[in-house]
C-alpha positions in Angstrom: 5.3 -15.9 -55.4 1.8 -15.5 -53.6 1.8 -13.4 -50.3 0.5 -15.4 -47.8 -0.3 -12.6 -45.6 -0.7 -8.8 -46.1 0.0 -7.0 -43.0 0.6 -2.6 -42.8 1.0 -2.8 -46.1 3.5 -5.5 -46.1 3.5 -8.8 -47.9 4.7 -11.5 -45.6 5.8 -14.9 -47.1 5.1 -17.4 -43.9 7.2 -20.5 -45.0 7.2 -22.6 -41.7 4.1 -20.9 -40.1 5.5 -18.8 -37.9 2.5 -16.1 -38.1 -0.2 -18.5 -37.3 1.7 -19.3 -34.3 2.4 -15.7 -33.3 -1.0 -14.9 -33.6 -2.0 -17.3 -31.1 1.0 -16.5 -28.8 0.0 -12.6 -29.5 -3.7 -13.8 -28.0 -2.2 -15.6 -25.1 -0.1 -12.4 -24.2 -3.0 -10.2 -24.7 -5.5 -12.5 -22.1 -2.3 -12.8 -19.8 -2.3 -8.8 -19.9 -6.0 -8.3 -19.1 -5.4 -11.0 -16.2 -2.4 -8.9 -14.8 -4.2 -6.0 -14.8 -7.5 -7.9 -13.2 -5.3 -9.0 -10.5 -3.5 -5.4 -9.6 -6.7 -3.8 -9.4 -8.1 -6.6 -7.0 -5.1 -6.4 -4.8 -5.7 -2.5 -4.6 -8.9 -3.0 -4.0 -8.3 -5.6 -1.7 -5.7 -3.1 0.5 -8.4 -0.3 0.0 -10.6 -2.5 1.9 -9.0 -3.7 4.4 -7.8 -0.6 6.1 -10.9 0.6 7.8 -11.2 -3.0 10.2 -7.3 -2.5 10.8 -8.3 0.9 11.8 -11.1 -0.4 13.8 -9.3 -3.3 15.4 -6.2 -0.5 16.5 -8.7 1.4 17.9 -10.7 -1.1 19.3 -7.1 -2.1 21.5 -6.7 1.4 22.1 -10.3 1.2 23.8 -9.1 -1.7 25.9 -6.0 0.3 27.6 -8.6 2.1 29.3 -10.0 6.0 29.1 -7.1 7.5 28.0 -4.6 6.7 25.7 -1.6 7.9 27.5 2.3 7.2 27.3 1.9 6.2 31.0 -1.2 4.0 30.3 1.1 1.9 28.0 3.7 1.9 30.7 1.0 0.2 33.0 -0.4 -2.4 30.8 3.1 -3.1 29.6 4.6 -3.5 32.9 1.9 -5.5 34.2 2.2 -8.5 36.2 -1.3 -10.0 34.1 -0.6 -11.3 30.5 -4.4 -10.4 28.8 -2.8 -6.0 30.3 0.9 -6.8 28.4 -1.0 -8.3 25.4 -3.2 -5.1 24.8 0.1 -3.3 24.6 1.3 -6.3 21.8 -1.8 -5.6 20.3 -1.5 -2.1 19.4 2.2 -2.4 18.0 0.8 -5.7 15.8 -1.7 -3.2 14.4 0.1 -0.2 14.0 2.6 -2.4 12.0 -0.3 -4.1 10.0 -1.6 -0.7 9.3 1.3 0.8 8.4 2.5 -2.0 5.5 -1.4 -1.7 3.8 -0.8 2.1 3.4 2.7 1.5 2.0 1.7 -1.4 -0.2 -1.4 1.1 -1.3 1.5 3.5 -2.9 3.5 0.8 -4.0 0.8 -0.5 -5.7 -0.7 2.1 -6.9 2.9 3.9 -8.3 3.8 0.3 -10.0 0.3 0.1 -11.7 0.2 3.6 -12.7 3.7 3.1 -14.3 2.4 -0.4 -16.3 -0.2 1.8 -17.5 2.0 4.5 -18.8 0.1 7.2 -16.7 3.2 7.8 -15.0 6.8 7.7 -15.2 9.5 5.6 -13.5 11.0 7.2 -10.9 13.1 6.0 -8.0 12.2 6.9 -4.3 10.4 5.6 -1.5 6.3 5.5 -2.4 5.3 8.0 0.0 7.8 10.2 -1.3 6.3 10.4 -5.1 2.7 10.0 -4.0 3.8 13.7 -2.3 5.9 15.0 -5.7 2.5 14.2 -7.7 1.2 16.6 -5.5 -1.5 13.4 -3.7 -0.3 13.6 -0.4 1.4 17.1 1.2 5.4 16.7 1.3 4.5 16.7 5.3 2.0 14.0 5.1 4.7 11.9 3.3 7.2 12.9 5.8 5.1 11.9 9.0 4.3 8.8 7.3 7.6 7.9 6.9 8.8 8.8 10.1 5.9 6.6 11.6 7.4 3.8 9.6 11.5 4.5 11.0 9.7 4.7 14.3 7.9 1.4 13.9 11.3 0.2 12.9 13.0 1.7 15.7 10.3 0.1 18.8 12.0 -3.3 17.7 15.2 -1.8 19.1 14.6 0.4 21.6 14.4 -0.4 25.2 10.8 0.0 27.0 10.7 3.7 28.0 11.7 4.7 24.3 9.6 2.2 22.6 6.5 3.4 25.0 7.1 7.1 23.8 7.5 5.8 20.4 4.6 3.5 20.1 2.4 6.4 21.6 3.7 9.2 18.9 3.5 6.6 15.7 -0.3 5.5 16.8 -1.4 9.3 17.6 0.5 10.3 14.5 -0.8 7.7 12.2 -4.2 8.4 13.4 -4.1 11.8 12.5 -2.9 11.2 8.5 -5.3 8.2 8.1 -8.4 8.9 6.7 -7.1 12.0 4.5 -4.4 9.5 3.2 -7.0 7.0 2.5 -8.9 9.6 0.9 -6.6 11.2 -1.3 -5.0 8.1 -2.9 -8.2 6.5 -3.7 -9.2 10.0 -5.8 -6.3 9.9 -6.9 -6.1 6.5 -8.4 -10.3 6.7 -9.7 -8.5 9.9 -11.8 -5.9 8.6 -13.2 -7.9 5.4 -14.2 -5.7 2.9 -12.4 -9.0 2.2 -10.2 -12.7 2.4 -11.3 -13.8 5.8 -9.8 
């Protein structure tokens, strides 16, 4: 009997030609794998970039209510008589919401791709929660976050004076956490190589 192939030290008798066909389904996986990994970088990439013109167009509406951004000035525009003052209200919560699902789906990206590159474990819980147990955010940074985000949830249900409160304390509060949030994930994904640094 003559081996047909040698492989680790293993003689491998390939009858029907099963190895010449694994090889080429072993390339196919391995191109398949660099084009997954391709594509979750440019989707983080992708979210990376487009936070700072939601940013910019959340405060460019927050410009519009006028010189101060007030509970009350909501109230106004929101009660207003003229569609183009009601729609500056509608504006902020569309980009407040925007907003808040790109820095979500940053964690959530970021957690899933540092898990398919075995830089981290898989564990269970919500993203902002385990970006704050690896110590990227602070435990209160995750826990503002989140409550921005049950807030969000909560202006769909609540009647106008709530939702007016609530839409004011979610923008001022998301404002605040933004740009060190940004910040620390980015670093934090360049160091553990799931994004060029």
């Amino acid at each position: 009997m003559l081996a047909d192939i040698l492989f680790e030290g293993r003689v491998i008798v390939d009858r029907d030609d099963a190895w010449r066909r694994l090889g080429r389904e072993r390339q196919s996986v391995l191109r398949q794998a660099a084009i997954d990994e391709e594509t979750a970088r440019a989707a983080l990439e992708h979210v990376l970039a487009r936070i700072p013109s939601i940013r910019e167009q959340l405060l460019a509406a927050i410009d519009d209510l006028g010189p101060s951004f007030t509970v009350a000035a909501i109230q106004s525009a929101a009660q207003s008589g003229d569609p183009r003052e009601r729609n500056k209200v509608a504006v902020i919560e569309r980009e407040l919401d925007v907003l808040i699902v790109n820095l979500e789906e940053l964690a959530s990206r970021g957690l899933a791709e540092g898990q398919r590159l075995g830089a981290l474990p898989k564990d269970p819980g919500r993203p902002w929660d385990r970006l704050a147990e690896l110590r990227v955010i602070s435990t209160a940074g995750a826990t503002r976050l989140q409550n921005v985000k049950d807030m969000r949830n909560e202006l769909a249900h609540a009647y106008p004076p709530v939702s007016w409160r609530a839409l004011h304390q979610a923008t001022e509060t998301l404002l605040d956490e933004l740009d060190a949030y940004k910040a620390k994930v980015a670093d934090w994904l360049a160091e553990h190589g799931i994004l060029p640094g």
